[in-house]
C-alpha positions, -999 to 999 in steps of 0.1 A, spaced: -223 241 378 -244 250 350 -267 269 347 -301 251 348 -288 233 376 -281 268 394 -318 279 382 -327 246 397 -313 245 426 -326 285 433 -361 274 430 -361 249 454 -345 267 482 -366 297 471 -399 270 476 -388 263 515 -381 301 516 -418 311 506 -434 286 527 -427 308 556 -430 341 540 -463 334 528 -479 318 562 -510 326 565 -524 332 530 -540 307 509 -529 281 484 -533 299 457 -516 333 474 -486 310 483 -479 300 453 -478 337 435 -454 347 464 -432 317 452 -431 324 414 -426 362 424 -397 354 447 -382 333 420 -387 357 395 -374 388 412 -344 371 418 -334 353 385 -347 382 361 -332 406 391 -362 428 379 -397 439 393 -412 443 354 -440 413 354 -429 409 317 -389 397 335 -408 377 357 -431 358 338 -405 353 313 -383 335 339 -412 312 351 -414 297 316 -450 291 313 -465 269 282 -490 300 276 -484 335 263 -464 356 284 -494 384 288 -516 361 303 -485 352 326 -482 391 334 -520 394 339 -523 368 364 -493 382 383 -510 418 379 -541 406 396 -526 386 421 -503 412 431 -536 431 441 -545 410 470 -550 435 502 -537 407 528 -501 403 508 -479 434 521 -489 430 558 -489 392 559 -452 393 540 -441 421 558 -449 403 589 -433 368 583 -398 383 572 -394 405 601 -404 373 621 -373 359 601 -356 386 606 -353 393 644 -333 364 650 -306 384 635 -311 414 659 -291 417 692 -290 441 720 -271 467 703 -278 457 664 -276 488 641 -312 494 630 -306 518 601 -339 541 592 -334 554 555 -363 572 537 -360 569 503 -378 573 469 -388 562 438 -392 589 410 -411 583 380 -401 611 354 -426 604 328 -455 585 344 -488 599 340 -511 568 350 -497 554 379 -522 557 405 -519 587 434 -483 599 417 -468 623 442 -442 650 441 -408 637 456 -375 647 457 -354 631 435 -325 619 458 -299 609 427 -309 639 406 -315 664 432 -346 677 419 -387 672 423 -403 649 401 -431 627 399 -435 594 424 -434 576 452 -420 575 490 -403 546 507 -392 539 540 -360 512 545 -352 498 582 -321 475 579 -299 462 607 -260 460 611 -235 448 635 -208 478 642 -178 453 630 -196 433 609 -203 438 566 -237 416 571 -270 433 567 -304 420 578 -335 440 557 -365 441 579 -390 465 562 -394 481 535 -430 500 526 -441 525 499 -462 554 501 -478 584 490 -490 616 503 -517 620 475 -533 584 487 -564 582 508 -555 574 546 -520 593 545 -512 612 579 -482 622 573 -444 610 569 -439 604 606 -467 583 613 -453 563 585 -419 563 602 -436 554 636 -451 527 618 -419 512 606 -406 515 640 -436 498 656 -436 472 631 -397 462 637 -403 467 679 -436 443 676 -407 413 665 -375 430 683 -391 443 715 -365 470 727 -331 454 713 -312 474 685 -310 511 682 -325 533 659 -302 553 633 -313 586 614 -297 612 598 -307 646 602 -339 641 589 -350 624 619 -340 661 642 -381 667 651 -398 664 679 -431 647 663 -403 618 665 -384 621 693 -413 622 715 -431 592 702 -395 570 703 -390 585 740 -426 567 750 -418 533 734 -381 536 749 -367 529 719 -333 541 718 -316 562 688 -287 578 674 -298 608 654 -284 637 634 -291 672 642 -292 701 619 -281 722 651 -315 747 656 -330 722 682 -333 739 715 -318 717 741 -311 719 782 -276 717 797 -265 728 832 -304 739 830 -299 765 802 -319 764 774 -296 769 743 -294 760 704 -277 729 701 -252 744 671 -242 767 703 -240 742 731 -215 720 702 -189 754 698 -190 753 736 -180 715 745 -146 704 748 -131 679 725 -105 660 741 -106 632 719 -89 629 683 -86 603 657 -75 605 617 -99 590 591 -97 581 555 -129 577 537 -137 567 501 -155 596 483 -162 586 449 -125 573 436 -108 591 461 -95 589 494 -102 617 514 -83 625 553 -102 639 578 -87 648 614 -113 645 638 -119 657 675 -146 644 697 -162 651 728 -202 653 740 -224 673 769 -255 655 784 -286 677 776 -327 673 780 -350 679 755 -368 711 770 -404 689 764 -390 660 779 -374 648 816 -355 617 804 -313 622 798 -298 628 763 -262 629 755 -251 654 726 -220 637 703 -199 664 693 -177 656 660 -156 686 645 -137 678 613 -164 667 589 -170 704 579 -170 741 589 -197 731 611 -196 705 640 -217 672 636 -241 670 664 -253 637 671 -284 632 699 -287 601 716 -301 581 744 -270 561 745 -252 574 780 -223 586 770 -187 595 791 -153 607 788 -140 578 775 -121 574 736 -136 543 734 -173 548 741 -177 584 718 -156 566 689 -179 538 690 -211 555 687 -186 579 658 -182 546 640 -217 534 643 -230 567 623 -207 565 600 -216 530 593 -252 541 581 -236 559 550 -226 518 536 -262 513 546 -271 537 521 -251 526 493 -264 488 498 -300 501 496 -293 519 464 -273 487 454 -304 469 458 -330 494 441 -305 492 411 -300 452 416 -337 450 415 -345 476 391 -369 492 411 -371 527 394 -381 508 363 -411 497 384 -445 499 359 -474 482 384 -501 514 374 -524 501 405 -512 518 445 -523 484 458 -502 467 440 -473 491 446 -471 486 481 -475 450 479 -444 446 461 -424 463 484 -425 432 508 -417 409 480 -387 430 473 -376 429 509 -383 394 513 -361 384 483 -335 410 496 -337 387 529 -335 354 510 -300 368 490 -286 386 522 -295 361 553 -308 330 538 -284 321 508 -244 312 518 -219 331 501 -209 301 480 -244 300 464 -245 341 460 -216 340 440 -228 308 419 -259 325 414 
């Protein structure tokens, strides 16, 4: 198959695609989220000037990038797209559906007019830097390599409005359980070991799997003790031999398991604390609403679904590289967040929409 017959062929599936994402806006709304759609996927770029070259329009290409520019600054788009693919989106999500929570970022080294810049920590470079915050919520079957994106939103502490980065992971939360009710569960790493969120996902009975850092006072056999301390103290009957891919090499780990039910001292509802030794000198502490027993199966599944975040986290950088997101130049905040949504929703299109047979011939 050639390759204008590909190109071909991706528009008009990409057409039937945006006539749902965009429900709602109007005409002229509906047919920017089209072209942008198309155009993040066949220049696999968010620059305007990659975008408007791929639409092919018999005018100059900056009057191409200006339109794009000032329809990207609509204040309807992110919530109305953000909306429609997570509609699309929870008819992928079952009972016990993976729903991975991954904060991110976007650093911009050298920008000096991009509106409310922020200091971040750059995650690849492991230092602060200039730009933005994200938020990722993906979900995954435990046996299965599929992912389903679901939201994806940018922010920034410096804007007007911010509250603060929980509220903003609330928001992701409550914006996945308005279209999945109470199926999935929630998966954080240890940045997620704070009680402004475990509180908040107690009252919506959402359930989690979360990461402690191991200074989170917890309740068992109605002590109050450090969790780090309560994890040296729990027997791990349980053992199972690993081989995981760090960089280009394989690395064993011998692994014992066992867990404790605990309370959050705040809180009356059961926890169950996931005890992993192996990983480090420490013990991994996992908290979770999950009830847990002495059982290989059950701990080793909830072991498995953790480690099954990490691929999450390499897809999403996968796709901020696929996309070219750091390279992102929009100077307006609006406009920002606005294509955060697009970026999911073409994310969805390649990931649940598109066969594997037309992936690969695209």
């Amino acid at each position: 198959m050639n390759s204008s017959k590909v190109a071909h062929n991706l528009r008009k599936r990409i057409a039937r695609f945006s006539g749902n994402v965009s429900d709602g806006l109007c005409g002229r709304a509906r047919c920017f989220v089209e072209e942008m759609l198309y155009g993040i996927q066949a220049s696999e770029s968010v620059l305007l000037s990659e975008i408007g070259r791929t639409l092919e329009e018999p005018i100059a290409l900056i009057k191409t990038e200006e339109r794009l520019s000032r329809n990207l600054q609509r204040p309807e788009l992110e919530g109305v797209v953000q909306d429609n693919v997570m509609k699309m989106a929870s008819a992928h999500i079952g009972r016990d559906t993976l729903l991975i929570i991954d904060p991110s970022d976007i650093t911009k080294k050298y920008a000096k007019k991009m509106e409310y810049l922020a200091t971040v920590r750059d995650g690849s470079e492991h230092e602060l830097g200039n730009g933005y915050w994200t938020l990722h919520i993906a979900g995954t079957e435990l046996d299965s390599n599929k992912i389903t994106p679901l939201y994806q939103r940018l922010w920034s502490c410096e804007a007007p409005g911010f509250v603060s980065e929980n509220e903003e992971i609330l928001r992701g939360v409550d914006a996945v359980m308005k279209h999945v009710g109470n199926k999935g569960v929630y998966l954080y790493d240890r940045g997620g070991d704070r009680i402004n969120l475990f509180g908040p996902l107690l009252d919506r009975y959402a359930r989690f799997l979360v990461r402690l850092v191991g200074n989170r006072n917890l309740v068992h056999n109605k002590k109050t003790m450090l969790a780090k301390d309560i994890a040296h103290t729990c027997p791990c009957p349980f053992r199972k031999t690993i081989v995981k891919l760090e960089g280009t090499r394989e690395v064993t780990y011998e692994l014992r398991f066992g867990h404790r039910k605990v309370y959050l001292p705040e809180r009356p509802e059961p926890l169950y604390l996931l005890v992993i030794h192996g990983f480090g000198a420490e013990p991994l502490m996992l908290l979770t609403t999950e009830p847990l027993r002495r059982s290989f199966k059950c701990l080793w599944r909830w072991i498995r679904a953790y480690m099954r975040r990490w691929s999450i986290e390499e897809t999403i950088r996968y796709a901020k590289t696929c996309y070219d997101l750091e390279n992102v130049r929009i100077l307006n905040y609006q406009g920002l967040q606005n294509l955060m949504p697009l970026v999911l929703a073409a994310m969805f299109f390649a990931t649940c929409v598109l066969d594997h047979d037309h992936r690969l011939r695209i």
